[in-house]
LUMLO-608872 format. One record per residue (C-alpha): x, y, z; residue in one letter. Coordinates in steps of 0.02 Angstrom, whole numbers, plus 32768, in hexadecimal, padded with zeros to 4 digits. Layout:
<pts>
<east: X	north: Y	up: Z	residuo: A>
...
</pts>
This chain:
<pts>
<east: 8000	north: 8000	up: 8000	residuo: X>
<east: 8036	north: 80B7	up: 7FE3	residuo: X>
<east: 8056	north: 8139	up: 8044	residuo: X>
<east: 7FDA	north: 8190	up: 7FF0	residuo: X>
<east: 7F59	north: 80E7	up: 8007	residuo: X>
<east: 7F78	north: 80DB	up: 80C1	residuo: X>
<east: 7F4F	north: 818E	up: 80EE	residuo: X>
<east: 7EB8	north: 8173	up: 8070	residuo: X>
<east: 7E84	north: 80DC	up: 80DB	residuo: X>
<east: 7E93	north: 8125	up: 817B	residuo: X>
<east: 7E20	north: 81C8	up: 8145	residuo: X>
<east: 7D9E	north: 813F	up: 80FA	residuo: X>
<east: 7DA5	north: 80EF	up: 81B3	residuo: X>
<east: 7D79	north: 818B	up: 81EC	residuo: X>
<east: 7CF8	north: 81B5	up: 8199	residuo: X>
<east: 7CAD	north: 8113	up: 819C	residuo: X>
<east: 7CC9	north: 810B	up: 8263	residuo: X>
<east: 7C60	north: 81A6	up: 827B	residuo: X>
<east: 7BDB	north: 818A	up: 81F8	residuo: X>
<east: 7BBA	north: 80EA	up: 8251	residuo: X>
<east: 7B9D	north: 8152	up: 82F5	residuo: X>
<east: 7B25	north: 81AF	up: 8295	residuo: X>
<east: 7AB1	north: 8106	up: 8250	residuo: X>
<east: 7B05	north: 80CB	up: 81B5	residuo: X>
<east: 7B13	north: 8023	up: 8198	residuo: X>
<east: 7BC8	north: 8026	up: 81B0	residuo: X>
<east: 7C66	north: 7FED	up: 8240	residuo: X>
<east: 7C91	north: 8012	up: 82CF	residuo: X>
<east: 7C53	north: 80BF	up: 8326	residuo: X>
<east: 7CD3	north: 814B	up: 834F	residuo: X>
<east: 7CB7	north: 813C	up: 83F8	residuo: X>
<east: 7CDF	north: 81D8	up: 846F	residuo: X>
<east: 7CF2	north: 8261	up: 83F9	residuo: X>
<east: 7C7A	north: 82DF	up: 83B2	residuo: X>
<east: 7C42	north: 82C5	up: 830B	residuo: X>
<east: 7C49	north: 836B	up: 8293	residuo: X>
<east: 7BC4	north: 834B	up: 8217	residuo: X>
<east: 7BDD	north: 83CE	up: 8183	residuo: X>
<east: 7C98	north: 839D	up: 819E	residuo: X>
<east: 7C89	north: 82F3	up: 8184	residuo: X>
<east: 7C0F	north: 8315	up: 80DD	residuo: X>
<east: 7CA1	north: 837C	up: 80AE	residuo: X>
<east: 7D1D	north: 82E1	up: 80CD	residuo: X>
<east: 7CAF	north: 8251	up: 8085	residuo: X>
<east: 7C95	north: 82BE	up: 7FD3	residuo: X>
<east: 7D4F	north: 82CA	up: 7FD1	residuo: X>
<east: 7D56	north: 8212	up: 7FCF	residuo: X>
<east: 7CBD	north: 81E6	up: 7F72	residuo: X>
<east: 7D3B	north: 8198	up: 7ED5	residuo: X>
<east: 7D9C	north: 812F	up: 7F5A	residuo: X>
<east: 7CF0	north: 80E7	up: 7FB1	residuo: X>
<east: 7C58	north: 80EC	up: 7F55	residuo: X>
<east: 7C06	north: 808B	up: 7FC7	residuo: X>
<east: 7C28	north: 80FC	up: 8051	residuo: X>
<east: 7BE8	north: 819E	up: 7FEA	residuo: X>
<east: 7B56	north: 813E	up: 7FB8	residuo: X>
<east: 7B28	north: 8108	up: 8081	residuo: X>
<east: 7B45	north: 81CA	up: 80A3	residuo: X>
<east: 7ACF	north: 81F8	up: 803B	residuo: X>
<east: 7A50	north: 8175	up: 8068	residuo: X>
<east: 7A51	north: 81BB	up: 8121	residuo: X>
<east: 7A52	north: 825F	up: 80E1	residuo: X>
<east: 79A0	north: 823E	up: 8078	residuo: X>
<east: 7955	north: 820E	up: 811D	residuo: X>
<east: 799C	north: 8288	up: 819D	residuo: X>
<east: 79EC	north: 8323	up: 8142	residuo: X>
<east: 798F	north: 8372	up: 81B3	residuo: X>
<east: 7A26	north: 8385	up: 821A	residuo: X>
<east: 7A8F	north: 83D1	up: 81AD	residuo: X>
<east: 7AB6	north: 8483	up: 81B5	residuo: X>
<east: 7AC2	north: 84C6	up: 80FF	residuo: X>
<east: 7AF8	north: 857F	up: 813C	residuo: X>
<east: 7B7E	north: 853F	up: 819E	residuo: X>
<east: 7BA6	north: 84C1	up: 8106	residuo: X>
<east: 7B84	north: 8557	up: 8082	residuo: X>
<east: 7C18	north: 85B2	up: 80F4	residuo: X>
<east: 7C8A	north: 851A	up: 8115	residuo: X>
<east: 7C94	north: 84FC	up: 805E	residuo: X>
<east: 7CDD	north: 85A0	up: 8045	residuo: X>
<east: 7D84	north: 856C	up: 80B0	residuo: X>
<east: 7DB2	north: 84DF	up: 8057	residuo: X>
<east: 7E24	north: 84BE	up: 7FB5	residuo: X>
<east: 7DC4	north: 84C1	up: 7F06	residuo: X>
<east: 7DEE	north: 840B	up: 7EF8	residuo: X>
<east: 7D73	north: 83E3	up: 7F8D	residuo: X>
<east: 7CE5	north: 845A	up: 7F51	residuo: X>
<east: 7CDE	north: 83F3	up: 7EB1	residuo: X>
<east: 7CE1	north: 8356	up: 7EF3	residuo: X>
<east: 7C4A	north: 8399	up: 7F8D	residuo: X>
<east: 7BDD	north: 83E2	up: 7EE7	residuo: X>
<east: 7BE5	north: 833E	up: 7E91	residuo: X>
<east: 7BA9	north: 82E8	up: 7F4B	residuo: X>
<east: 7B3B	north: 8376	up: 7F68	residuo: X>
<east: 7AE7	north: 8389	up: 7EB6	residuo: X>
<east: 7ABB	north: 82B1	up: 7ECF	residuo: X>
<east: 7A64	north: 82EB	up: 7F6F	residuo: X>
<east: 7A13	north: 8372	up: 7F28	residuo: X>
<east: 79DA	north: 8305	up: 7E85	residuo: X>
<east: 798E	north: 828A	up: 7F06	residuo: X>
<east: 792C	north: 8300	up: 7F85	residuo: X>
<east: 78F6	north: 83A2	up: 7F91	residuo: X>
<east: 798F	north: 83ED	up: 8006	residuo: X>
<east: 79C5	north: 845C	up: 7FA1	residuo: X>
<east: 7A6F	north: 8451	up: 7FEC	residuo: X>
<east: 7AFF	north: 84DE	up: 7FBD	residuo: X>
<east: 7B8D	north: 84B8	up: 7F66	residuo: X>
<east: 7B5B	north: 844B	up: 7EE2	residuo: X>
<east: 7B8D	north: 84D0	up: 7E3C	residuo: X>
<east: 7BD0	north: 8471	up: 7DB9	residuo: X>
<east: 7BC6	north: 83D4	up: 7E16	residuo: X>
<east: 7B7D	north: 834A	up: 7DAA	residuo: X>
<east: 7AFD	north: 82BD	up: 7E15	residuo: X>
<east: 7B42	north: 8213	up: 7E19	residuo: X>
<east: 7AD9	north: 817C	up: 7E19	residuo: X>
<east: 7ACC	north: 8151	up: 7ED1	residuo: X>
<east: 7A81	north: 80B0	up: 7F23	residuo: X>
<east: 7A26	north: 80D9	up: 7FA3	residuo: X>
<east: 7A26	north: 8039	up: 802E	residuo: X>
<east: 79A0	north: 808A	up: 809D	residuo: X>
<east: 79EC	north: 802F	up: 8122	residuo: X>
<east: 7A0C	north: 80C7	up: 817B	residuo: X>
<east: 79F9	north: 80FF	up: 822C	residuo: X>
<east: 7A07	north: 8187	up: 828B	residuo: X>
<east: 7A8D	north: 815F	up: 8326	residuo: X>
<east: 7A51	north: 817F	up: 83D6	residuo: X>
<east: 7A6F	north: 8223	up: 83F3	residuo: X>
<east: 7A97	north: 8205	up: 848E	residuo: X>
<east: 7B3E	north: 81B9	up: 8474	residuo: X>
<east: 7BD5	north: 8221	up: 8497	residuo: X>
<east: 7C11	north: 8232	up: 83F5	residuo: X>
<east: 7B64	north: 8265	up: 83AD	residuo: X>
<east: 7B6D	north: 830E	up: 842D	residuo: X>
<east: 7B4C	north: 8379	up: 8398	residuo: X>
<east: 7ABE	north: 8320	up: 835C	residuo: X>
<east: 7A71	north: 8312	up: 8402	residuo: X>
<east: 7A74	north: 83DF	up: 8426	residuo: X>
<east: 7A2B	north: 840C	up: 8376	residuo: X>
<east: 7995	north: 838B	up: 839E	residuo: X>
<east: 7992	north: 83FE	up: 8454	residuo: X>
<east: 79B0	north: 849C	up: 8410	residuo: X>
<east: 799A	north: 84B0	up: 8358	residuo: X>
<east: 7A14	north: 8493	up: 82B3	residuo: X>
<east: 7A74	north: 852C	up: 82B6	residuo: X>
<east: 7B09	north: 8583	up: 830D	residuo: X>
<east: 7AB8	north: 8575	up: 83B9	residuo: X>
<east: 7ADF	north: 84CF	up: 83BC	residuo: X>
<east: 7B7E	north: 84E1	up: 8377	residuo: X>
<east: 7BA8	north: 8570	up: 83E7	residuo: X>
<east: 7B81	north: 8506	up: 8480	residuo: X>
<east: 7BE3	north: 846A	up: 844F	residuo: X>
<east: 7C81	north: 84EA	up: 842C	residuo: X>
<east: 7C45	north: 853C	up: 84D5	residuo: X>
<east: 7C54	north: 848A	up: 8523	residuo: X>
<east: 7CF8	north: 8470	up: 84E2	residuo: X>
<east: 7D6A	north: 8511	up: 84F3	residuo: X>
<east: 7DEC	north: 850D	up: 855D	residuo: X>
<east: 7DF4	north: 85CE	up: 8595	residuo: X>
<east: 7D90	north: 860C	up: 861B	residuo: X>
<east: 7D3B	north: 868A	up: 85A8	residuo: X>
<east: 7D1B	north: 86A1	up: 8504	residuo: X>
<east: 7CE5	north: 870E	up: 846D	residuo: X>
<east: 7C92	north: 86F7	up: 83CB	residuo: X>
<east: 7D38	north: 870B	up: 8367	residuo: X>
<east: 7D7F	north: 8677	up: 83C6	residuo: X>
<east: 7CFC	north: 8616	up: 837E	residuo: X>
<east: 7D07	north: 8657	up: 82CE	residuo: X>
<east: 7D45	north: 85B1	up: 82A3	residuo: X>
<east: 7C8D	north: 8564	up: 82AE	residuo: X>
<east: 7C5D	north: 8590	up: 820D	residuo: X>
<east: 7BD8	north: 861D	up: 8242	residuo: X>
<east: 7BE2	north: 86D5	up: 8223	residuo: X>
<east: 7C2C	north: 8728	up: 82BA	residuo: X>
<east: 7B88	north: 8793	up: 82BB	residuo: X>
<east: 7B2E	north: 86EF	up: 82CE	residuo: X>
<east: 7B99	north: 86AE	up: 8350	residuo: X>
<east: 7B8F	north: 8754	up: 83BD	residuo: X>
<east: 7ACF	north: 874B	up: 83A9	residuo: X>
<east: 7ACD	north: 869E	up: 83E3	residuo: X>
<east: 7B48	north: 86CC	up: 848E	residuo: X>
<east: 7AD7	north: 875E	up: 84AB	residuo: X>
<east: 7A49	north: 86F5	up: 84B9	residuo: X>
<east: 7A9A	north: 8687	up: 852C	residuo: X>
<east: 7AD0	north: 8701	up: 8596	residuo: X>
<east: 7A22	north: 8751	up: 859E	residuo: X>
<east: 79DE	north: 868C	up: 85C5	residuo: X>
<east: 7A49	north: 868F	up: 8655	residuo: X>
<east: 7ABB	north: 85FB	up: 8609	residuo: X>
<east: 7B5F	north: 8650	up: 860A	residuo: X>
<east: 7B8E	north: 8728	up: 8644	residuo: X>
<east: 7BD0	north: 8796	up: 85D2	residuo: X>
<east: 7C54	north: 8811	up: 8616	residuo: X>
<east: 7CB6	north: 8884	up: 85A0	residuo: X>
<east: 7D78	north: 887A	up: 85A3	residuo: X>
<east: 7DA3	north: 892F	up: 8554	residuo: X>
<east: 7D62	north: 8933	up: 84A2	residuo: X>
<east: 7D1B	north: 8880	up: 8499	residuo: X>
<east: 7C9E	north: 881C	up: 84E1	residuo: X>
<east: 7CC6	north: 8775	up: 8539	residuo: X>
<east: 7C53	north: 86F5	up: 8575	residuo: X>
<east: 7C64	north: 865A	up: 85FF	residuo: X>
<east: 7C00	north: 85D9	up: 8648	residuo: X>
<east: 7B7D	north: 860F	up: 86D4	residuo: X>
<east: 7B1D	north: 8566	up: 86D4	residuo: X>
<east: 7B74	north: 84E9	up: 8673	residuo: X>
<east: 7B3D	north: 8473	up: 870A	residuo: X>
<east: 7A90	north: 8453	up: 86D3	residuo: X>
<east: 7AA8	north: 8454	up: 861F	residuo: X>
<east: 7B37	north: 83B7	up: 863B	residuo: X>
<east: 7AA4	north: 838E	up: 868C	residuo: X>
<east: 7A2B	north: 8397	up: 85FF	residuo: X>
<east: 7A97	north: 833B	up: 8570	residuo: X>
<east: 7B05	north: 82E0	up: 85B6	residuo: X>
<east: 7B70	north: 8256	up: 8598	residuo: X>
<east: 7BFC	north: 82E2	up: 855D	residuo: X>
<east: 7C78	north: 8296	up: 84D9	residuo: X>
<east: 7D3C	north: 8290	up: 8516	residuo: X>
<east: 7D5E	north: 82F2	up: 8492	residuo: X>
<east: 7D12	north: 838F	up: 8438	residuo: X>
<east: 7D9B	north: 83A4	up: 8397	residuo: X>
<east: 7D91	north: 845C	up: 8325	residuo: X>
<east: 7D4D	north: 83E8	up: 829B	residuo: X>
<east: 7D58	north: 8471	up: 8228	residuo: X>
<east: 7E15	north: 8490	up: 822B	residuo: X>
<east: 7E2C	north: 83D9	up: 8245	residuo: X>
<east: 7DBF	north: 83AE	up: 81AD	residuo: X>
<east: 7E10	north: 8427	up: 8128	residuo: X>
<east: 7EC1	north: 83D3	up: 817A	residuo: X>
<east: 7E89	north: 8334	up: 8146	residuo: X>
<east: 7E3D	north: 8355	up: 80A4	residuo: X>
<east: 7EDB	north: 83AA	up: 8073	residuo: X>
<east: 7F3B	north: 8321	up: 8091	residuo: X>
<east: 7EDB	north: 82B3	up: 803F	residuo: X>
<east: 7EE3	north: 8326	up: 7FA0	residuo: X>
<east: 7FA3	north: 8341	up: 7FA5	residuo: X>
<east: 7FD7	north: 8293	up: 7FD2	residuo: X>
<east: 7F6E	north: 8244	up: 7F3F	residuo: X>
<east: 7F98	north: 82D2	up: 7EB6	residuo: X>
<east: 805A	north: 82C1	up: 7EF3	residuo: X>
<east: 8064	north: 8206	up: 7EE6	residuo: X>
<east: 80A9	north: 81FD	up: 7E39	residuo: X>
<east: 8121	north: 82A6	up: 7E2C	residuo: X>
<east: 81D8	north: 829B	up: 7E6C	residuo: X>
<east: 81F8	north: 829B	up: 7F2A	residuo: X>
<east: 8252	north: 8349	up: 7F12	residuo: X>
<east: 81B5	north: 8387	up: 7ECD	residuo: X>
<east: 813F	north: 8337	up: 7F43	residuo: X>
<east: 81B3	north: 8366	up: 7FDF	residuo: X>
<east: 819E	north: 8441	up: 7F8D	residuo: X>
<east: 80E2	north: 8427	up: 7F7C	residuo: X>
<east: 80D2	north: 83D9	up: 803D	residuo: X>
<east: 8134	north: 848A	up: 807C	residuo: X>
<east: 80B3	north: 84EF	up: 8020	residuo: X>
<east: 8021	north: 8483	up: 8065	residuo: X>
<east: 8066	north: 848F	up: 8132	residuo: X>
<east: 807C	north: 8551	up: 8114	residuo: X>
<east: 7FD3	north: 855A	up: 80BE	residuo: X>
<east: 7F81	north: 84DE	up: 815A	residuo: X>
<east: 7FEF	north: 8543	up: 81E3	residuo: X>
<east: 7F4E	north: 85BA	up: 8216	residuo: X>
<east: 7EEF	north: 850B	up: 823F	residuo: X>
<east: 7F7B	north: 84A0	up: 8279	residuo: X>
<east: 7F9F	north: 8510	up: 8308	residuo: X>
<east: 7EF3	north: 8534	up: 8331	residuo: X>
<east: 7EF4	north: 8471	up: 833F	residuo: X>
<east: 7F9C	north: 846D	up: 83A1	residuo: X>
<east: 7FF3	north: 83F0	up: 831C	residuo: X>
<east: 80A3	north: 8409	up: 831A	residuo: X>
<east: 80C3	north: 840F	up: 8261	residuo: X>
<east: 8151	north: 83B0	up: 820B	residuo: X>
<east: 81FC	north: 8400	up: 8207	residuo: X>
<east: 8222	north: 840D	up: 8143	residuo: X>
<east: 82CE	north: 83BB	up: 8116	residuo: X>
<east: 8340	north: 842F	up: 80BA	residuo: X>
<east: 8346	north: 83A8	up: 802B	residuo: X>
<east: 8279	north: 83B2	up: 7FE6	residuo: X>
<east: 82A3	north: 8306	up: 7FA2	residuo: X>
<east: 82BE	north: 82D4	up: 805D	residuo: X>
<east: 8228	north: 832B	up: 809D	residuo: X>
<east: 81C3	north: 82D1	up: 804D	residuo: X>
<east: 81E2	north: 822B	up: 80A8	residuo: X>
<east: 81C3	north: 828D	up: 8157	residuo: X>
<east: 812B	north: 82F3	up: 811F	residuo: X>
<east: 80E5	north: 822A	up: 80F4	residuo: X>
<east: 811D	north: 81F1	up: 8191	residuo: X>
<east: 80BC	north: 8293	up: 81F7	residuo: X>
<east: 8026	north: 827B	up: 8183	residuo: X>
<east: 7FF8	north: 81D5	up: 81A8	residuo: X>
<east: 8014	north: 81CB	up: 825E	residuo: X>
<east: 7FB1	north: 825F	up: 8267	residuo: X>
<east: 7F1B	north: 8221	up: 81F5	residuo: X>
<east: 7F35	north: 8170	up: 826D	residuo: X>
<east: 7F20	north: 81D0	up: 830A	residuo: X>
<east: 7E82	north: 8232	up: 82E2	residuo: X>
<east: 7E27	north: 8197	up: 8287	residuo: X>
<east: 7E58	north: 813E	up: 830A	residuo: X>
<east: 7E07	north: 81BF	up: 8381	residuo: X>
<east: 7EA0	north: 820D	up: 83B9	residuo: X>
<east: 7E77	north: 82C0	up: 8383	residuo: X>
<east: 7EE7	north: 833F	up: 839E	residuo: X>
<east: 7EB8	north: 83F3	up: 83DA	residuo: X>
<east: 7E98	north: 845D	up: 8474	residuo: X>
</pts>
């Protein structure tokens, strides 16, 4: 198997792993970490080609219960990755659309596939630990509320302010409206810290309360996601150019994925000053990384 073939398997374990937590007839579940939903449509499209199967199962649960997905936050989460993933999510997106009514975004240009649709999907209890995000848009709606409170639920600072949750996939106007509203439910206090607004937990008691089991881990899917999908696209386009080549292109992809690797607290790979022998260690970081987080080992704050 190739280099390029083992971090491809590892990302379809992945995404099979947590579309089985979600009710397709799949593997094993993901187990303790939070499923991102509009990341992992954004994941399976990029390997529709290398699974059909597994696009075709995705889009079987997602003719019975799109009603979970959030097409803003996809609409604005397609805007952040590489043009190589936006084709590949309108050609998954335009077979949804061709089947149902969704009218899901992103689909321009994108040409419907024939899919096989099992109907042997389900929709996972939502109250399994992985399935947090599922579970607070059945409480509290499919929108950045939700969202807002599972990032709530898993910052690490004492306070925070919509710009630290940019990353979501919301407007920041959205995101302030939504942590206003909290504050005025009485759910977290607002205090302002010189020329911006912060915001921190006042009851988080009774809402652990309210939708518990909590996950181990809460990952920033969206940084994660475009880390993967990257990746993906750079190891399988690079597998037939020279290693000098390949090793050039992986610098330009770790300074292009800096912004998200640090927000995710990856210590990047420390180019070579031969490209040819960069190459080797970018495929050795790039697969124990894709191992760890399909494995369940995400990496982040």
């Amino acid at each position: 198997m190739t280099a390029s073939q083992e971090i491809e398997s590892q990302l379809l374990d992945l995404a099979w792993r947590q579309w089985t937590e979600l009710g397709v007839a799949g593997m094993k579940p993901y187990g303790q970490v939070a499923v991102g939903i509009e990341e992992l449509l954004l994941l399976t499209a990029a390997l529709a080609d290398a699974d059909p199967r597994l696009r075709d199962e995705a889009l079987d649960w997602c003719a019975k219960f799109g009603r979970f997905v959030s097409k803003p936050r996809l609409k604005n989460l397609l805007r952040s990755v590489s043009p190589e993933a936006r084709a590949s999510f309108a050609m998954f997106a335009a077979s949804h659309n061709a089947t149902t009514n969704a009218g899901w975004p992103g689909d321009e240009g994108g040409k419907a596939v024939e899919v096989r649709l099992s109907g042997k999907s389900r929709l996972g209890n939502p109250a399994r630990p992985a399935l947090l995000n599922l579970r607070l848009r059945t409480l509290f709606g499919v929108g950045a509320r939700a969202d807002v409170l599972a990032a709530l639920l898993s910052a690490e600072a004492p306070h925070v302010s919509a710009a630290d949750l940019a990353y979501l996939g919301y407007t920041k106007r959205n995101i302030a409206q939504v942590l206003d509203d909290l504050a005025l439910s009485g759910l977290v206090r607002s205090q302002r810290v010189r020329n911006q607004v912060r915001f921190s937990w006042k009851r988080r008691q009774e809402l652990d309360a309210l939708i518990r089991p909590l996950p181990g881990r809460i990952p920033r899917w969206p940084n994660l996601m475009r880390v993967l999908i990257g990746l993906h696209e750079l190891t399988r386009n690079a597998a037939r150019k020279p290693e000098t080549v390949a090793g050039i292109e992986a610098v330009k992809f770790l300074d292009v994925a800096r912004s998200d690797l640090e927000s995710l607290r990856i210590e990047p790979m420390q180019p070579s000053e031969r490209p040819a022998a960069t190459w080797p260690r970018f495929i050795r970081w790039a697969t124990k990384l894709a191992s760890d987080v399909a494995s369940g080992r995400t990496p982040g704050p």
